[in-house]
Backbone bond lengths (Angstrom), bond angles and torsions (degrees), N, CA, C in turn:
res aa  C-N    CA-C-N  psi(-1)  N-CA   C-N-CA  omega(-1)  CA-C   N-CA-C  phi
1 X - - - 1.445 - - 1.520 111.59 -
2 X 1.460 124.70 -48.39 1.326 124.65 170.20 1.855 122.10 -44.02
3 X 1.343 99.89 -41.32 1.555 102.96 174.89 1.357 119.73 -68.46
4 X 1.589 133.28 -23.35 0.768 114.37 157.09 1.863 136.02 -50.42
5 X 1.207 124.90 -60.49 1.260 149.56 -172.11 1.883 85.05 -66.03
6 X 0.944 132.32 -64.99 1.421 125.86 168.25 1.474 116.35 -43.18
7 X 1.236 145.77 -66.56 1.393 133.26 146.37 1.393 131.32 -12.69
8 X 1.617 104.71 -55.61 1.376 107.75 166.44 1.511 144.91 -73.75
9 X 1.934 105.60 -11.88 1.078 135.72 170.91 2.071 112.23 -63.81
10 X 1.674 84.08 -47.80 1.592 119.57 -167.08 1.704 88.91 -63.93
11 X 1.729 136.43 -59.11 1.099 130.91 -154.33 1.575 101.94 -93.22
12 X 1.679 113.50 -5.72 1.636 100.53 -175.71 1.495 101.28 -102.04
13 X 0.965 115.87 -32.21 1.514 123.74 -172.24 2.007 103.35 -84.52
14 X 0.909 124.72 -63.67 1.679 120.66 174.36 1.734 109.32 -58.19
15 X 1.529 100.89 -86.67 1.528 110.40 -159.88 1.743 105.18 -59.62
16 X 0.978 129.04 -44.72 1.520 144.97 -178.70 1.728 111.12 -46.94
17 X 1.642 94.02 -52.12 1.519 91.48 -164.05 1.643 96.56 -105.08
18 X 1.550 105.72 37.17 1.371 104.19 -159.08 1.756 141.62 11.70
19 X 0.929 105.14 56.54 1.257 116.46 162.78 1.398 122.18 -66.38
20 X 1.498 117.79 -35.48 1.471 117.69 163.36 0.922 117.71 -84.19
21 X 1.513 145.14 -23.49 1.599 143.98 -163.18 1.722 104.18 -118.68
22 X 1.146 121.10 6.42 1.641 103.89 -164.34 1.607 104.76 -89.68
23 X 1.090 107.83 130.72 1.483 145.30 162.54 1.301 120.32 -81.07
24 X 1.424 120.86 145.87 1.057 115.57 173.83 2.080 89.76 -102.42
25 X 0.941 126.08 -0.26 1.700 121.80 166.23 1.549 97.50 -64.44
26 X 1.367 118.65 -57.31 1.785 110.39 171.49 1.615 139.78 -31.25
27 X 1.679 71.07 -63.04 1.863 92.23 -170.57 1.685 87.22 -125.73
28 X 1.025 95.58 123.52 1.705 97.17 159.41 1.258 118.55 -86.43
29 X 1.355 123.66 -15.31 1.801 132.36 -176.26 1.417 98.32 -97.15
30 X 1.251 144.96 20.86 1.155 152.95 158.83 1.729 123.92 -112.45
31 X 1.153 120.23 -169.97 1.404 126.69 -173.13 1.663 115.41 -121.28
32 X 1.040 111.20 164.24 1.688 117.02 158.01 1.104 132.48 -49.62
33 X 1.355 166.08 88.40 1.172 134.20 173.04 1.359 137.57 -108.30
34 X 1.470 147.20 -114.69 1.311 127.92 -143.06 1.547 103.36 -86.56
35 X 1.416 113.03 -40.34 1.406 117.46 -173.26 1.849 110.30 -89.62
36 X 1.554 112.23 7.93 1.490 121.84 -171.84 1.471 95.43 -112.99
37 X 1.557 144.33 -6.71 1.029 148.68 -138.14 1.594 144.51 48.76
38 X 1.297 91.88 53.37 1.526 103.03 -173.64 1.894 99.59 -140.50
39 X 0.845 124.20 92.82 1.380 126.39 -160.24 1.719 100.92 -86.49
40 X 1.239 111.63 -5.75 1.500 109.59 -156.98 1.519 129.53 -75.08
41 X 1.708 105.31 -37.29 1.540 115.87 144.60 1.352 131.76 -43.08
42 X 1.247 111.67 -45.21 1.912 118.97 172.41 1.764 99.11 -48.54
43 X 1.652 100.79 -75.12 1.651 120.59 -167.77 1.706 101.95 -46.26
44 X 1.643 116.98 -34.28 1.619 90.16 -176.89 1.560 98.59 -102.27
45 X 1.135 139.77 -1.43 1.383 109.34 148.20 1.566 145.52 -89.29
46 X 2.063 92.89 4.29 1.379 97.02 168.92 1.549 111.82 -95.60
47 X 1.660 114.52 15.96 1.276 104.83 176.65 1.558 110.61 -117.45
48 X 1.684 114.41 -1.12 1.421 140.97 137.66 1.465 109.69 -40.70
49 X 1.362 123.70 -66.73 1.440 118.63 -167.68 1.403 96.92 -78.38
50 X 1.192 155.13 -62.19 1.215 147.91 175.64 1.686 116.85 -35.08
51 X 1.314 107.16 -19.29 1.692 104.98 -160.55 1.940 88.40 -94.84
52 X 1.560 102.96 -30.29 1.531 106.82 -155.97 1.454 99.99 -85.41
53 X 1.621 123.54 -31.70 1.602 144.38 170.48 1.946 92.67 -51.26
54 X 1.253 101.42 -84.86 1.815 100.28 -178.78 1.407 107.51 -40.26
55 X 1.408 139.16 -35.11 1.435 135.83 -143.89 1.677 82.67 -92.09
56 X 1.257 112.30 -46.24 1.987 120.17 -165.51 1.569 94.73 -66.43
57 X 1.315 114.94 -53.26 2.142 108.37 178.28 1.074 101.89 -60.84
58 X 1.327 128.25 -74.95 1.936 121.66 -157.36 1.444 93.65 -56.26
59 X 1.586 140.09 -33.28 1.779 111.79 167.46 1.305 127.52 -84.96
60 X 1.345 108.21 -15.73 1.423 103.44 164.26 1.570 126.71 -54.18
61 X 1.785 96.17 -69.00 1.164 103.81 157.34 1.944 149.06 -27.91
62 X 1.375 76.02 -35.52 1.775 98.41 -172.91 1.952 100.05 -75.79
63 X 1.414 90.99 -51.19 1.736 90.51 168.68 1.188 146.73 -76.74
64 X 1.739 105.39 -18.19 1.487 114.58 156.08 1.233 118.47 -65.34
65 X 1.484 123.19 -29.69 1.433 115.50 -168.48 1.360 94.89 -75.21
66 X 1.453 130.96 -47.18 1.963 143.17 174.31 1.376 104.87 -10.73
67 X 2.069 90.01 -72.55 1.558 102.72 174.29 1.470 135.47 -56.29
68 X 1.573 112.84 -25.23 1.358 102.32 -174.75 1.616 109.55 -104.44
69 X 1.636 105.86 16.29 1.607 115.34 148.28 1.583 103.15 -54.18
70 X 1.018 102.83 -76.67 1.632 119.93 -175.27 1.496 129.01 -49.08
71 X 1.610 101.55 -43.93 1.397 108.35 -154.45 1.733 100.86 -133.34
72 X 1.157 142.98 81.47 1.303 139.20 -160.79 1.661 88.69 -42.51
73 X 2.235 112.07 148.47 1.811 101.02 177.08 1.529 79.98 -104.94
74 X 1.335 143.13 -4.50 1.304 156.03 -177.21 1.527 126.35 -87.44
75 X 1.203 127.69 109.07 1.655 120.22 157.70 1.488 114.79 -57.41
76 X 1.133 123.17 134.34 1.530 126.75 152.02 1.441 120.51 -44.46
77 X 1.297 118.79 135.01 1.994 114.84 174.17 1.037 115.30 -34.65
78 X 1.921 117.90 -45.59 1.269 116.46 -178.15 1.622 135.43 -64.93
79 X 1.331 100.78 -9.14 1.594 117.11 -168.55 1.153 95.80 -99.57
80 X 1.973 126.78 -49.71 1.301 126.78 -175.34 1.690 107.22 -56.01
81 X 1.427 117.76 -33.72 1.387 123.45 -174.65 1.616 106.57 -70.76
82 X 1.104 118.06 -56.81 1.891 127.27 171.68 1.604 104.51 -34.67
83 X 1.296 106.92 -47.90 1.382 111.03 -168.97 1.581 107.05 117.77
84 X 1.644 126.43 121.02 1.533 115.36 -173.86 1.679 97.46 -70.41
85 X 1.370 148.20 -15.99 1.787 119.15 177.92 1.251 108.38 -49.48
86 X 1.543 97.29 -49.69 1.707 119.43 -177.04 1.625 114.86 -40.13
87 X 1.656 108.59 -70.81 1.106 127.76 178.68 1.630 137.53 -58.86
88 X 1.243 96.24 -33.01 1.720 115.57 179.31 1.536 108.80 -121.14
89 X 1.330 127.30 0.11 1.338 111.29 -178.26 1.964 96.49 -145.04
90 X 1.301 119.11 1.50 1.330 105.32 -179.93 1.613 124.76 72.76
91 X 1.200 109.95 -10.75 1.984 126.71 -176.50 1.773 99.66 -88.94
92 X 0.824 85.15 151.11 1.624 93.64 174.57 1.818 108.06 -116.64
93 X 0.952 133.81 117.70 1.357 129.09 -149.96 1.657 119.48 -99.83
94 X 1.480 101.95 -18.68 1.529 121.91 -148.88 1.750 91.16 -145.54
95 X 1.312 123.38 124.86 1.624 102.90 173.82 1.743 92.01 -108.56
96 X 1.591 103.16 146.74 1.408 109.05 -161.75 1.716 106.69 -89.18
């Protein structure tokens, strides 16, 4: 499922906004790029997605740990073993 939306990222963002195919035979008010010999548009937006990928973990991260000051994101073994209806909701789900 992830490769899809990644594929489609890959053909809207490169081939679409031509970043791989642009010519200056096309557009003359434009530039060369990766497949025209100018590699330099590709390299700074693949160091865009890399900068924005690290920037999305170190805040994710930074705020899950916030929350699980506060709010365990984890059951204890003992609760997962009880059963979570049992444990987190008080219902008993299954009679033994």
């Amino acid at each position: 499922m992830i490769m899809i939306p990644a594929l489609g990222f890959f053909y809207a963002g490169l081939v679409r906004r031509k970043n791989l195919i642009a010519t200056l035979t096309v557009n003359a008010a434009g530039a060369n790029d990766l497949l025209y010999g100018n590699p330099g548009q590709l390299v700074s937006q693949a160091i865009a997605v890399v900068v924005v990928g690290a920037y999305s973990f170190v805040g994710s991260f930074i705020l899950l740990k916030v929350i699980d000051k506060f709010s365990p994101l984890r059951v204890t073994a003992e609760e997962e073993e009880m059963g979570l209806d049992e444990s987190q909701f008080g219902e008993h789900a299954f009679e033994d």
